[in-house]
Backbone as CSV, one residue per row, in Angstrom:
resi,resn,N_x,N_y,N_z,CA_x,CA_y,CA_z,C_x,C_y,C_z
1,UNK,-19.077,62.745,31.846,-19.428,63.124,30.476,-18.556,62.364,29.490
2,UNK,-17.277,62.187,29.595,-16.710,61.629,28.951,-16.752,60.185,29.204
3,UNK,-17.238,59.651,30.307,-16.872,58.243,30.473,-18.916,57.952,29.288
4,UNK,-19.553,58.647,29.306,-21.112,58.728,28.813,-20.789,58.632,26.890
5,UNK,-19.590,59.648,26.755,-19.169,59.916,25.435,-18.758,58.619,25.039
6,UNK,-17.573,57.451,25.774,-17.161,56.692,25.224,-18.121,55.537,25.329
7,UNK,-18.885,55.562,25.850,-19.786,54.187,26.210,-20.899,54.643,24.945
8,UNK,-21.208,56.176,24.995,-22.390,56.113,23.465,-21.436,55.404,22.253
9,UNK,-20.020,55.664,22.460,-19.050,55.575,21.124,-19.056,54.378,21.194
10,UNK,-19.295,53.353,22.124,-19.131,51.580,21.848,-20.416,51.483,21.753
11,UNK,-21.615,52.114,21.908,-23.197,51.945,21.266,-22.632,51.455,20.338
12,UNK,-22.262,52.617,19.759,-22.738,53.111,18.498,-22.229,51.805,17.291
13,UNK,-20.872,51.746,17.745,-19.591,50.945,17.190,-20.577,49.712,17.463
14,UNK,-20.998,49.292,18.261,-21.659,47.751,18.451,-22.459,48.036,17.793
15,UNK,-23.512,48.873,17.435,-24.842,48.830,16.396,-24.479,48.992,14.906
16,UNK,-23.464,49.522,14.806,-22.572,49.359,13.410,-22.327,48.263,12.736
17,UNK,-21.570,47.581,13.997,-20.948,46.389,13.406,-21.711,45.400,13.268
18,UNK,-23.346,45.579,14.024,-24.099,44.200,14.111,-25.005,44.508,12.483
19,UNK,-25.036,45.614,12.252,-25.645,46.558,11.111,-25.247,45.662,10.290
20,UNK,-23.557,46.142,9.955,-23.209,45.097,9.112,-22.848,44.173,9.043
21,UNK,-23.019,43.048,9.942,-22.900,41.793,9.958,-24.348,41.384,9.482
22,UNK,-25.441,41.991,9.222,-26.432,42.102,9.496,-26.634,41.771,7.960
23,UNK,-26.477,42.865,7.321,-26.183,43.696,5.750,-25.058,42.302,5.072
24,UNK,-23.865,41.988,6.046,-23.143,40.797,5.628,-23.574,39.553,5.196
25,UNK,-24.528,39.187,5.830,-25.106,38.118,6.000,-26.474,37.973,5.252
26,UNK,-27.130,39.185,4.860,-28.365,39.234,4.134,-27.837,39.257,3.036
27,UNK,-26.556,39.888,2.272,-25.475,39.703,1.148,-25.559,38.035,0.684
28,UNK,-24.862,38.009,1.549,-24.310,36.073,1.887,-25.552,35.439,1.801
29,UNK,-26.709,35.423,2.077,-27.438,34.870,1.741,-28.739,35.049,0.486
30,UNK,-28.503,36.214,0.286,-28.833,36.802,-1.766,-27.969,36.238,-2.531
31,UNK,-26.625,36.068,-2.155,-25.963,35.193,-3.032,-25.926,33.914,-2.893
32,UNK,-26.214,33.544,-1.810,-26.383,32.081,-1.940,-27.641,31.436,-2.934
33,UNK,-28.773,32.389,-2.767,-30.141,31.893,-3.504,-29.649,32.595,-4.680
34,UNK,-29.155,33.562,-4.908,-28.421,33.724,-6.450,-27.985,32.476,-7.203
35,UNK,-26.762,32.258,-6.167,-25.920,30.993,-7.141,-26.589,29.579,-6.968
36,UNK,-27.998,29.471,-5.994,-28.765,28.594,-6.212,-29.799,28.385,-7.588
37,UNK,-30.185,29.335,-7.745,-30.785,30.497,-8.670,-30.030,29.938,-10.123
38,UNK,-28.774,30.132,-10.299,-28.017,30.140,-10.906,-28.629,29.121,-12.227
39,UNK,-28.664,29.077,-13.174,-28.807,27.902,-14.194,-28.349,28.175,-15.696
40,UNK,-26.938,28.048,-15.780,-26.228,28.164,-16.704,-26.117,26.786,-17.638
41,UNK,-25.386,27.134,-18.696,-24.916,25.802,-19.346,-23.164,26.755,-19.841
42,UNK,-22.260,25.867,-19.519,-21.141,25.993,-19.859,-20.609,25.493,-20.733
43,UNK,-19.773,25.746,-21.906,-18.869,25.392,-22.956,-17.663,25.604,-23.225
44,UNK,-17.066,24.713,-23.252,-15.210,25.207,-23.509,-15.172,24.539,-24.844
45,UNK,-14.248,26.117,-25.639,-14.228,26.039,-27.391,-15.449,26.181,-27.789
46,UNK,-15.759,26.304,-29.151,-16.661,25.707,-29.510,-16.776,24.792,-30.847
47,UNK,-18.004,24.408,-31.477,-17.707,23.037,-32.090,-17.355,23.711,-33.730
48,UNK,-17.635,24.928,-34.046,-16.797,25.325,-35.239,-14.906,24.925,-34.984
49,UNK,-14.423,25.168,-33.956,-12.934,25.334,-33.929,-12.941,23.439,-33.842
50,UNK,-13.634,22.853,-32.695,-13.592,21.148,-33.218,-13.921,20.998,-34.715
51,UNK,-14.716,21.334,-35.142,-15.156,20.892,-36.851,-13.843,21.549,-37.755
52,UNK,-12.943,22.667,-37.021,-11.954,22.878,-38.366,-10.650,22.165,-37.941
53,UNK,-10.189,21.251,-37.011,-9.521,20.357,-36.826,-8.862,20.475,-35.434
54,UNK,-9.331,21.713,-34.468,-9.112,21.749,-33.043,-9.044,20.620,-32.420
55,UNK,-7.815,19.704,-31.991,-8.878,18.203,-31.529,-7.808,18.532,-30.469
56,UNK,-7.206,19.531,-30.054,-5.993,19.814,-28.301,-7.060,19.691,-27.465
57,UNK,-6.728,19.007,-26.608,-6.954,18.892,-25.097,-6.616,20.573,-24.444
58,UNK,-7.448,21.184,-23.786,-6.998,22.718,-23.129,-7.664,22.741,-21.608
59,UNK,-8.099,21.516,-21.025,-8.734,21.848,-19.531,-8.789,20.319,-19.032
60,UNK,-8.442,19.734,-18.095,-8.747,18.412,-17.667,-10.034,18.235,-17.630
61,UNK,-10.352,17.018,-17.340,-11.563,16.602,-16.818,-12.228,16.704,-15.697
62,UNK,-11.587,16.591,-14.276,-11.316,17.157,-13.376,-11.211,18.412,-13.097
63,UNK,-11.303,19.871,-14.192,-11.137,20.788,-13.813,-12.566,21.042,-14.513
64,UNK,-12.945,20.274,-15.778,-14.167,20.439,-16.619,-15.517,20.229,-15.556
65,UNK,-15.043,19.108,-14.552,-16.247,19.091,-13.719,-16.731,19.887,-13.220
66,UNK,-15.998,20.671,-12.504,-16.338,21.742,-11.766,-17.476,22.548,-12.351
67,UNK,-17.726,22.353,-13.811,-18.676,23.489,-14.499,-19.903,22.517,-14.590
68,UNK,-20.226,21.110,-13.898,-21.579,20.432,-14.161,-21.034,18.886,-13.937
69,UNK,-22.739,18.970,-13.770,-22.926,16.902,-13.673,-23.624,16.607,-14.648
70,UNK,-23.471,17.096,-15.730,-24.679,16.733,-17.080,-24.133,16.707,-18.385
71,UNK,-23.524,16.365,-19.311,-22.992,17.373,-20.555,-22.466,16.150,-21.039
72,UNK,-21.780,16.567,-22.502,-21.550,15.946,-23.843,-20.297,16.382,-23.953
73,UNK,-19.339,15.998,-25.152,-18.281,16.381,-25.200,-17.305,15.456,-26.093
74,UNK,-15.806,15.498,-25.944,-14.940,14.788,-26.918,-13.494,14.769,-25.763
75,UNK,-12.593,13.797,-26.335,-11.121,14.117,-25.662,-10.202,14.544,-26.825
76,UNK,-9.083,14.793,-25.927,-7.929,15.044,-26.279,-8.011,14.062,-28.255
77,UNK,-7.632,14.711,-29.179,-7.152,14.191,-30.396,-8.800,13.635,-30.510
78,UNK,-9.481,13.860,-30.381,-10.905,13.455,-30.321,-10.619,11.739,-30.281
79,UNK,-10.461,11.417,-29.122,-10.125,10.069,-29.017,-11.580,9.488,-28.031
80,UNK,-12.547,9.300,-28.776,-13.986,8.829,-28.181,-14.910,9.824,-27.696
81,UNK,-16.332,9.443,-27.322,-17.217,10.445,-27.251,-17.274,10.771,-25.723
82,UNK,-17.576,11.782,-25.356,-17.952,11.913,-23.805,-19.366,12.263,-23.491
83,UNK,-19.791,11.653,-22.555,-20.861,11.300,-22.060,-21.366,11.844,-20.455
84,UNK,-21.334,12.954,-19.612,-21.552,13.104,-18.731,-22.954,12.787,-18.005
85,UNK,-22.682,11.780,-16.965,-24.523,11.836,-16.194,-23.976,11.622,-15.028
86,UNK,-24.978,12.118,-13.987,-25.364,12.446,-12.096,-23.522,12.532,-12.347
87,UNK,-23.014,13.612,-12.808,-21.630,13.838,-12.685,-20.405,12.579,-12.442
88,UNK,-20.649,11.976,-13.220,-19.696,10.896,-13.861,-19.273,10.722,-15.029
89,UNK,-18.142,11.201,-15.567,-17.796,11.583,-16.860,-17.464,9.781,-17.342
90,UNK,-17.683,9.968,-18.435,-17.406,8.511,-19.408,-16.984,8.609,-20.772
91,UNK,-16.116,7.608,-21.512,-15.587,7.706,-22.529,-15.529,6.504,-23.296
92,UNK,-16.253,7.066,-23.895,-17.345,5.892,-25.167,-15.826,5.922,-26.353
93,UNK,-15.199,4.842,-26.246,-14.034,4.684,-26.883,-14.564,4.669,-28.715
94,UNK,-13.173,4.127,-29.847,-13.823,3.776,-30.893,-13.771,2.747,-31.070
95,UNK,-13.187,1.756,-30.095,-13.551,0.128,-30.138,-14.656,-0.792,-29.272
96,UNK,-15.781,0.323,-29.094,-16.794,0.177,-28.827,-16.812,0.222,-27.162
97,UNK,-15.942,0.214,-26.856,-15.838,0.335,-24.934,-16.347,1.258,-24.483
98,UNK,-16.427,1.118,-23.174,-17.043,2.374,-22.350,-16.128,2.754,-20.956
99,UNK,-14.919,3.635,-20.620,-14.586,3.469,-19.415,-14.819,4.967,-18.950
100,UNK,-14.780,4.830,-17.385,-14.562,6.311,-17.047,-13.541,6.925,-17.289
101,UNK,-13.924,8.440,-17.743,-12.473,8.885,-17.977,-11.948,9.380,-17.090
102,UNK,-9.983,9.279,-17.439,-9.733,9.241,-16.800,-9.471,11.149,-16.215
103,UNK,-9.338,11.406,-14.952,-9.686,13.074,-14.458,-8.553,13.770,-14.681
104,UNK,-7.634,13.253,-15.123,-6.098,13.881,-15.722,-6.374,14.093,-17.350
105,UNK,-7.157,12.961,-17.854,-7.430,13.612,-19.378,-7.852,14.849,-20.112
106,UNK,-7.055,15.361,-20.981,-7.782,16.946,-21.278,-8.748,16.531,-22.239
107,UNK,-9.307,17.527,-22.567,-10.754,17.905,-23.413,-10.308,19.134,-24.581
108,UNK,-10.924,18.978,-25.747,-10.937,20.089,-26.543,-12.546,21.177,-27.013
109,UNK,-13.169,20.101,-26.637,-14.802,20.346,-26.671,-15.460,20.111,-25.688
110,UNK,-16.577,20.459,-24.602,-17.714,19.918,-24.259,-18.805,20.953,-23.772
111,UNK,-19.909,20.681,-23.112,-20.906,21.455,-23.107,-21.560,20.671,-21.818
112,UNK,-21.579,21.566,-20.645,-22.703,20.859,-19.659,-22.872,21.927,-19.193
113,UNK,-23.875,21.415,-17.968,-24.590,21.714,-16.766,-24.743,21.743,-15.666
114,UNK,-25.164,22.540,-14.806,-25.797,21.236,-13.201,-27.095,21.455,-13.629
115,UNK,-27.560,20.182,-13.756,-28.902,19.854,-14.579,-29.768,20.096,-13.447
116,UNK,-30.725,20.948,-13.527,-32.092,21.063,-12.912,-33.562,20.749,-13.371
117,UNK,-34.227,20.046,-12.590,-35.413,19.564,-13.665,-36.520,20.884,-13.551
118,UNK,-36.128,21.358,-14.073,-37.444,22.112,-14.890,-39.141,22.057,-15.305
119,UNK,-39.137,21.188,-16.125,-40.083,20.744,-16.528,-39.496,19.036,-17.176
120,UNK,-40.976,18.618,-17.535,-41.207,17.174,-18.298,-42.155,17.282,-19.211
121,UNK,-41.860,16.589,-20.249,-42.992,16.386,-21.558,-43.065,15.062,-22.029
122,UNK,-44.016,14.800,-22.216,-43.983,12.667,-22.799,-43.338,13.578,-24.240
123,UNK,-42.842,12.577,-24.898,-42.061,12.327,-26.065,-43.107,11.565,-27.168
124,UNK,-44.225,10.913,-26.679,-44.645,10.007,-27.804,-43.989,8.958,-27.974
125,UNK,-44.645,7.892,-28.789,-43.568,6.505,-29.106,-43.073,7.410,-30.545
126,UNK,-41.422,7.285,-30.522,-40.884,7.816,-31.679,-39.930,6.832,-32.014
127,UNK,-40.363,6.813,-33.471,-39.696,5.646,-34.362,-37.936,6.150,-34.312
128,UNK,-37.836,6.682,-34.681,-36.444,7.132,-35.301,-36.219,8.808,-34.388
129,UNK,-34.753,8.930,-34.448,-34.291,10.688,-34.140,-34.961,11.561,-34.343
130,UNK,-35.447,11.978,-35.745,-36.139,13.037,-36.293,-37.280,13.309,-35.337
131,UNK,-38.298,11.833,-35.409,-39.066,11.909,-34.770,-38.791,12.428,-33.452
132,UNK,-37.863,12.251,-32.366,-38.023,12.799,-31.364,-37.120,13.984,-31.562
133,UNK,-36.715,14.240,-32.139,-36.422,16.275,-32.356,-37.333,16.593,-32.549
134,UNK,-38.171,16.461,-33.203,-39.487,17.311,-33.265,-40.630,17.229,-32.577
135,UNK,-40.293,15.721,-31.572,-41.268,15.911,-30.644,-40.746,17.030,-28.936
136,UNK,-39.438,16.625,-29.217,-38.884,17.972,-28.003,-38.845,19.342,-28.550
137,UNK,-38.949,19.452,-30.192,-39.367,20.768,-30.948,-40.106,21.314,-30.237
138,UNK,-41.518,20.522,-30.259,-43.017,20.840,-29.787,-42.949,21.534,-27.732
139,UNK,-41.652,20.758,-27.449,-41.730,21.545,-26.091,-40.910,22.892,-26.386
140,UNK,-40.376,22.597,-27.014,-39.630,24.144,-26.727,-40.182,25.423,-27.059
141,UNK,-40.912,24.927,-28.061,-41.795,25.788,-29.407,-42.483,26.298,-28.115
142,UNK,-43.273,25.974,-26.802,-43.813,25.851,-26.126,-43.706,26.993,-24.873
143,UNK,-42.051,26.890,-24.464,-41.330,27.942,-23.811,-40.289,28.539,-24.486
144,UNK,-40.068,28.384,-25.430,-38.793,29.505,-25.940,-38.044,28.918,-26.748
145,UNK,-38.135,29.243,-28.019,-37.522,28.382,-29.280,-35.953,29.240,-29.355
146,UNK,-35.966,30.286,-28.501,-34.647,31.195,-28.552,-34.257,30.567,-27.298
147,UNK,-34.179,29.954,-26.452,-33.822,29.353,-25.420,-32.804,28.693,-25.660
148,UNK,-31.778,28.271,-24.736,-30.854,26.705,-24.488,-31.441,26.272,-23.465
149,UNK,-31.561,24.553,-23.637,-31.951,23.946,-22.842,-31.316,22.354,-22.923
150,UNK,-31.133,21.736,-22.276,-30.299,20.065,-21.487,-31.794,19.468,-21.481
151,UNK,-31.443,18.455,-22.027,-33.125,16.762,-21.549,-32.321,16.094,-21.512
152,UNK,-32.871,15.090,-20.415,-32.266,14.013,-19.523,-33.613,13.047,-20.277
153,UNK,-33.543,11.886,-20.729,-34.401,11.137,-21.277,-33.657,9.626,-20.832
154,UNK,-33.998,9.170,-19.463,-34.282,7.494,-19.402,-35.156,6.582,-19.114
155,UNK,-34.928,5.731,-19.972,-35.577,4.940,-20.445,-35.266,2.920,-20.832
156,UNK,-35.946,2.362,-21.473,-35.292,1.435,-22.255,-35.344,1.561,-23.936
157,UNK,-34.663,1.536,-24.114,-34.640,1.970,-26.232,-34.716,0.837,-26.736
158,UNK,-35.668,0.218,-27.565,-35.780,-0.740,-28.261,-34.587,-0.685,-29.473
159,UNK,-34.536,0.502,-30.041,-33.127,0.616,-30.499,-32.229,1.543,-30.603
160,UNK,-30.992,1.476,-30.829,-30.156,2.663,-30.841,-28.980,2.816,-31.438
161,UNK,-28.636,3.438,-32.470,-27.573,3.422,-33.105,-26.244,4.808,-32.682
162,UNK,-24.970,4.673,-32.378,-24.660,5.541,-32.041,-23.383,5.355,-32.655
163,UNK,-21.764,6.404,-32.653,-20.671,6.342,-33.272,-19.822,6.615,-32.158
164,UNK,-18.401,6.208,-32.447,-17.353,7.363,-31.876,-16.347,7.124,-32.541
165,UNK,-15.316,7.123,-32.372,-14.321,7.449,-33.220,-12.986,7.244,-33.146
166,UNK,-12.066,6.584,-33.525,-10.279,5.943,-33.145,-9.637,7.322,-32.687
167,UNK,-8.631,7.323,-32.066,-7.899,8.862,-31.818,-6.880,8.963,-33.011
168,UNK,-7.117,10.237,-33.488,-6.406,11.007,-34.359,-5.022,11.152,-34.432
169,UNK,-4.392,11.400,-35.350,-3.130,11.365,-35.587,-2.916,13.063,-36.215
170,UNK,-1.583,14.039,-35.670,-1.285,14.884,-36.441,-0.435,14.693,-37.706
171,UNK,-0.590,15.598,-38.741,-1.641,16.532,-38.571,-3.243,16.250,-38.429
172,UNK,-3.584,17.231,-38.073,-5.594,16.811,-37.895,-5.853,17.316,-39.143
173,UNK,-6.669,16.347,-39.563,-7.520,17.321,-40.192,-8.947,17.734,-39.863
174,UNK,-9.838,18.392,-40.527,-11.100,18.584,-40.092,-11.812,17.652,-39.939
175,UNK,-13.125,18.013,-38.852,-13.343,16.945,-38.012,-14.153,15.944,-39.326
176,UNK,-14.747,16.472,-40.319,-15.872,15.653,-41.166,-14.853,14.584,-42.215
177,UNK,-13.226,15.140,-42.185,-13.128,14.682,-42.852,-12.635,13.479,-42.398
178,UNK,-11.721,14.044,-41.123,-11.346,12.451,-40.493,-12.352,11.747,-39.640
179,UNK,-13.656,11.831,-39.932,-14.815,10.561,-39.216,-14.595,10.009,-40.334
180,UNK,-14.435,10.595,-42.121,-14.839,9.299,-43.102,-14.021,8.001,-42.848
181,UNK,-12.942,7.978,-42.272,-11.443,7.075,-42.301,-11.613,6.642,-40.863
182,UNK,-12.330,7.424,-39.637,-12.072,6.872,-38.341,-13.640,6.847,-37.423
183,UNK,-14.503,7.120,-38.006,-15.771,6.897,-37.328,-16.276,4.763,-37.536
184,UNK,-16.520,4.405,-36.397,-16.671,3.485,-36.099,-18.346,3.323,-35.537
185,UNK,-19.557,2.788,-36.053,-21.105,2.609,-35.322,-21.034,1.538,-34.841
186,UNK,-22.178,1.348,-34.010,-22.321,0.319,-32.974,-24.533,0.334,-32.864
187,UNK,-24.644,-0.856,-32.883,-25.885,-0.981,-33.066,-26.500,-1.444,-32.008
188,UNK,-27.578,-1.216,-31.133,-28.006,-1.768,-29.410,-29.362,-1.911,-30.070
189,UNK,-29.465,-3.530,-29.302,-31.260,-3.643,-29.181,-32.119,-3.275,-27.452
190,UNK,-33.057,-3.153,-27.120,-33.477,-2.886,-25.797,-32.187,-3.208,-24.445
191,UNK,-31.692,-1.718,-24.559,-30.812,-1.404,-24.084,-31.513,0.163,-23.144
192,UNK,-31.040,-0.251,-21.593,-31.676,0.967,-20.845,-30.725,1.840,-20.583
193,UNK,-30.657,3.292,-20.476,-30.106,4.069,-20.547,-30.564,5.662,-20.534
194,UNK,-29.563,6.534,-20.844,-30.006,8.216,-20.463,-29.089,8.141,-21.827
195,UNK,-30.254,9.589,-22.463,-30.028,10.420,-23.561,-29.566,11.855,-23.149
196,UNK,-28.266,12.437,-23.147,-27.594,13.358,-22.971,-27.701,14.627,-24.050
197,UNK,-28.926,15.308,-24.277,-29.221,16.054,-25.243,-29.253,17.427,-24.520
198,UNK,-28.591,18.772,-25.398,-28.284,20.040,-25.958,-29.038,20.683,-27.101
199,UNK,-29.946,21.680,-26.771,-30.485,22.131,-27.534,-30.204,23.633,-27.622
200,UNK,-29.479,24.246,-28.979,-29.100,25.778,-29.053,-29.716,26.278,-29.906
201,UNK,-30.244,27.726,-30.044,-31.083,28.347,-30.955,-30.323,28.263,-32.212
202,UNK,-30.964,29.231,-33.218,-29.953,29.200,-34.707,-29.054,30.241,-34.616
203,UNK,-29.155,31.092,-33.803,-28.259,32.334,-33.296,-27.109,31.999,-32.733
204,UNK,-26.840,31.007,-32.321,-25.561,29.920,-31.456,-24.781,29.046,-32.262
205,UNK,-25.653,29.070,-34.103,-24.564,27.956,-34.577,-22.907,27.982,-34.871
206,UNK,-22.585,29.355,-34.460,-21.461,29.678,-34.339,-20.406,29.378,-33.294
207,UNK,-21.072,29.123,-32.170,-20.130,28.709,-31.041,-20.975,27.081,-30.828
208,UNK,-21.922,26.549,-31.329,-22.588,24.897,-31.620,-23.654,24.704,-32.267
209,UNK,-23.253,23.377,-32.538,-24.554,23.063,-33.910,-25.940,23.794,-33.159
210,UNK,-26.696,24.232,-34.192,-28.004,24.417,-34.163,-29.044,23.420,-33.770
211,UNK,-29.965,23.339,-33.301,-30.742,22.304,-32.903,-30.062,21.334,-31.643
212,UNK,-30.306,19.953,-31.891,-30.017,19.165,-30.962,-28.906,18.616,-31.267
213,UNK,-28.129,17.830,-30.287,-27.077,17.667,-29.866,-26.712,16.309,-28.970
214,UNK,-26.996,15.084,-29.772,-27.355,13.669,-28.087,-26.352,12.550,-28.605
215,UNK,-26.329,12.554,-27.041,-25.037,11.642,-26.772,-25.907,10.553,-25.709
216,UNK,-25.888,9.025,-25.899,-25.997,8.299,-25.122,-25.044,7.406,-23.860
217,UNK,-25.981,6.989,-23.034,-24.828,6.132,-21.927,-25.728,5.209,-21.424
218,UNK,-25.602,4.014,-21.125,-26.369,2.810,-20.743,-25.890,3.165,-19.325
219,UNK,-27.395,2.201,-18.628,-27.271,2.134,-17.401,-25.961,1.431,-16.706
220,UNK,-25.240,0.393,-17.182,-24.389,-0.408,-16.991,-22.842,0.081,-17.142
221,UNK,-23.362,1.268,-18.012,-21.843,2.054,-18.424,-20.703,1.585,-19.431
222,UNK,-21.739,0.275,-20.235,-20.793,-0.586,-20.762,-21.202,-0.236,-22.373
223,UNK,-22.104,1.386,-22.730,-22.290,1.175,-23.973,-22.514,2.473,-24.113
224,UNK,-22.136,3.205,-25.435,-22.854,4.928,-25.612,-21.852,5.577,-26.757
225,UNK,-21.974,6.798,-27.293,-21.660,7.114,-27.621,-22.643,8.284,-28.157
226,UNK,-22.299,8.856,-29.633,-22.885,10.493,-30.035,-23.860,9.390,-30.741
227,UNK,-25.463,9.953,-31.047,-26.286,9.454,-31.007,-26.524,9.371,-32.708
228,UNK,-26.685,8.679,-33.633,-26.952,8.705,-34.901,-28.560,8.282,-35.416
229,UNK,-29.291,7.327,-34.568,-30.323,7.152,-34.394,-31.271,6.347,-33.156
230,UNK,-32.491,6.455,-32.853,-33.040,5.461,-32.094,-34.072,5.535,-32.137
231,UNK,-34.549,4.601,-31.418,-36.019,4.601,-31.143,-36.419,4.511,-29.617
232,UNK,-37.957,4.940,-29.037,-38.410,4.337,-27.791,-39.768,4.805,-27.841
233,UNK,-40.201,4.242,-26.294,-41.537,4.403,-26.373,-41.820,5.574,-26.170
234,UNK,-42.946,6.076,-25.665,-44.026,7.252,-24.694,-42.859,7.718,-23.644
235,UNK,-42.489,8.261,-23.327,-41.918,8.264,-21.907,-41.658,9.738,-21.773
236,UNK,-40.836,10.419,-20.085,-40.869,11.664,-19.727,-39.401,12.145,-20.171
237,UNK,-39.604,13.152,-21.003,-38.005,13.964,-20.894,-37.993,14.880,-20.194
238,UNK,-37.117,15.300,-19.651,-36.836,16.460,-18.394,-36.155,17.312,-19.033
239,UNK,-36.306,18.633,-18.629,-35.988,19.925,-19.431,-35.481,20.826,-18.258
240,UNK,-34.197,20.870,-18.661,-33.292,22.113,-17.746,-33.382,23.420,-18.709
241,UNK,-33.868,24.086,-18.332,-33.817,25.421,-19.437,-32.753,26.412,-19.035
242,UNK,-31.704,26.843,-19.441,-30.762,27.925,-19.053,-30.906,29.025,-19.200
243,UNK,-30.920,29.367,-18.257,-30.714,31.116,-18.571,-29.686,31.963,-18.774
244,UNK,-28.362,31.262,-18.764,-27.091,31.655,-18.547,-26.139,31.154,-19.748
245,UNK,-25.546,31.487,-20.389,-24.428,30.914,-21.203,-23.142,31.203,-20.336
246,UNK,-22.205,30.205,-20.392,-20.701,30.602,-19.773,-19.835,29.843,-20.821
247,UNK,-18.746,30.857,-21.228,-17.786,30.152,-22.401,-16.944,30.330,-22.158
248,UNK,-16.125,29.445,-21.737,-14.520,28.903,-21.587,-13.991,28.890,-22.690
249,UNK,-13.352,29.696,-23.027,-12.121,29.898,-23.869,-10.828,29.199,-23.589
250,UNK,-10.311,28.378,-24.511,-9.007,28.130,-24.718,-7.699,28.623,-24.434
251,UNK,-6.790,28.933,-24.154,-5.759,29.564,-23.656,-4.487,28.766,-24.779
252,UNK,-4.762,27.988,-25.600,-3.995,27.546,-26.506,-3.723,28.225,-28.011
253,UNK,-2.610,27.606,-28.332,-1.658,28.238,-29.912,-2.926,27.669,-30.342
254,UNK,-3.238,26.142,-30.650,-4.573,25.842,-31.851,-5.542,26.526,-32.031
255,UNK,-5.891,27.114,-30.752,-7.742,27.953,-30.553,-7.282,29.283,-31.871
256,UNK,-6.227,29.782,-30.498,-5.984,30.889,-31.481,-5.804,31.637,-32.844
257,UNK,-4.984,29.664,-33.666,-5.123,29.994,-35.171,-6.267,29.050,-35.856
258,UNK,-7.076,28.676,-34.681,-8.254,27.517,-35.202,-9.313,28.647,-36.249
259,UNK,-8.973,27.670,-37.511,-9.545,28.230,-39.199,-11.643,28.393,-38.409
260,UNK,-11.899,29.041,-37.564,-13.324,28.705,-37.241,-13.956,29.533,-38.250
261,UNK,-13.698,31.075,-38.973,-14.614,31.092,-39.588,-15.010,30.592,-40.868
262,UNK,-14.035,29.746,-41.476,-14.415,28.941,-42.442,-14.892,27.340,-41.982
263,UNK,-15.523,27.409,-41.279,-16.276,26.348,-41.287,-17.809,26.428,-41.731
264,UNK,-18.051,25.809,-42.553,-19.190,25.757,-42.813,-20.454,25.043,-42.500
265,UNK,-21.868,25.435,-42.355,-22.942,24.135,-42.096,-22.550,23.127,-42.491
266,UNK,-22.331,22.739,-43.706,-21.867,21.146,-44.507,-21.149,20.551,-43.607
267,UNK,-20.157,21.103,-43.272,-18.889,20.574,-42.635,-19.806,19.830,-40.720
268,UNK,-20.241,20.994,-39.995,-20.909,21.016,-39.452,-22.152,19.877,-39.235
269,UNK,-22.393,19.836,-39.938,-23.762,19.012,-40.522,-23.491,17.013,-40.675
270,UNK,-22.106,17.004,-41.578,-20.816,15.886,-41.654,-20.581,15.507,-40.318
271,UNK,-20.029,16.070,-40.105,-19.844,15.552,-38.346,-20.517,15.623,-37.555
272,UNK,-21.997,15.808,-37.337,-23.016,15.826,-36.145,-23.748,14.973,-36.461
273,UNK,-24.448,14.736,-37.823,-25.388,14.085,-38.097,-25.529,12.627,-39.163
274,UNK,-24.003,12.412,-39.280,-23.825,11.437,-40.076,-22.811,10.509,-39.492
């Protein structure tokens, strides 16, 4: 009886434990298609605290990866534009260069992804920027104008005008005011490349500009920067739509006394679009 008692008691104990290895593993694998599942867009800071003169470095590059292979961004003292594609960060200098950056460099701004293609929409031949904001308007208008969403757009651009910027000196001042003294353009004729565009509702212009958001990078890696104008033909943009926001906060003295709620659209507006 007792030798019957301990042998039901290792049943039992073996149907337990396979139970929950069972239960373990059906876990382990809900979370795996979870965090497959997963489609966030991540941001550290946001571009009010860059626009009121935030320009500290607060996370490497190397640690920034970890949150995507897709995204836009700035360095340390806002010293050139950043450019993320197929997870290769780049740094569109203000003497027109292009190198990778380097993975020890900190960041004070950026915004990515792990880009998933979603959907595609032709674009139309669009003369100028406007024109293609409002032709990726027309997709969003489509699935969710309250949405965030990443487009991957390559192509060849018949033209393209883009900026970045010398590195800053303290004190900083705000970001619109020091592009008038340190923003540098650069002009490309049929030049092939990926358009690195961010699109946030108007409910978000508080933690980033409203609307769109594009940063270029040539295929060659030898040209890019934040996008001021272009042109191209007909072609497919790809649409990661997020469902997730994740915001990395700063852990720095600047964040903390960064003047963000006096920043204004104007200010905003100065430094994104001019």
């Amino acid at each position: 009886m007792m030798k019957h008692t301990k042998l039901t008691g290792m049943i039992l104990s073996l149907i337990v434990v396979a139970a929950l290895a069972l239960t373990a593993t059906g876990c382990t694998q809900k979370q795996a298609a979870q965090t497959q599942e997963r489609d966030d867009i991540a941001q550290l800071s946001t571009l009010t605290a860059l626009v009121s003169g935030d320009f500290y470095g607060s996370m490497t590059v190397n640690d920034l990866m970890s949150h995507g292979d897709f995204g836009l961004g700035c360095f340390n003292a806002v010293d050139g534009e950043m450019i993320v594609v197929d997870g290769v960060c780049y740094q569109a200098l203000g003497d027109g260069s292009v190198r990778k950056a380097d993975p020890n460099e900190t960041v004070p701004f950026a915004t990515l992804c792990k880009f998933n293609d979603d959907f595609a929409k032709k674009t139309g031949d669009c003369a100028n920027l406007d024109a293609l904001k409002k032709s990726l308007d027309t997709a969003v208008a489509e699935h969710s104008k309250n949405g965030m969403y990443a487009v991957k757009i390559h192509t060849k651009y018949p033209t393209i005008h883009v900026r970045s910027e010398t590195k800053q000196k303290e004190p900083y001042q705000p970001l619109d005011k020091a592009l008038e003294t340190s923003q540098t353009e650069f002009n490309y004729k049929d030049v092939s490349g990926t358009l690195v565009c961010f699109y946030f509702p108007d409910y978000m212009s508080k933690l980033n500009s409203s609307g769109w958001h594009v940063h270029f990078i040539s295929d060659d890696g030898t040209k890019g920067g934040h996008v001021l104008d272009v042109s191209l033909k007909d072609t497919n943009a790809h649409f990661d739509e997020a469902s997730e926001f994740t915001m990395l906060v700063p852990d720095t003295e600047s964040f903390k006394k960064a003047s963000i709620n006096n920043v204004g659209q104007d200010s905003i507006d100065k430094a994104e679009k001019k």
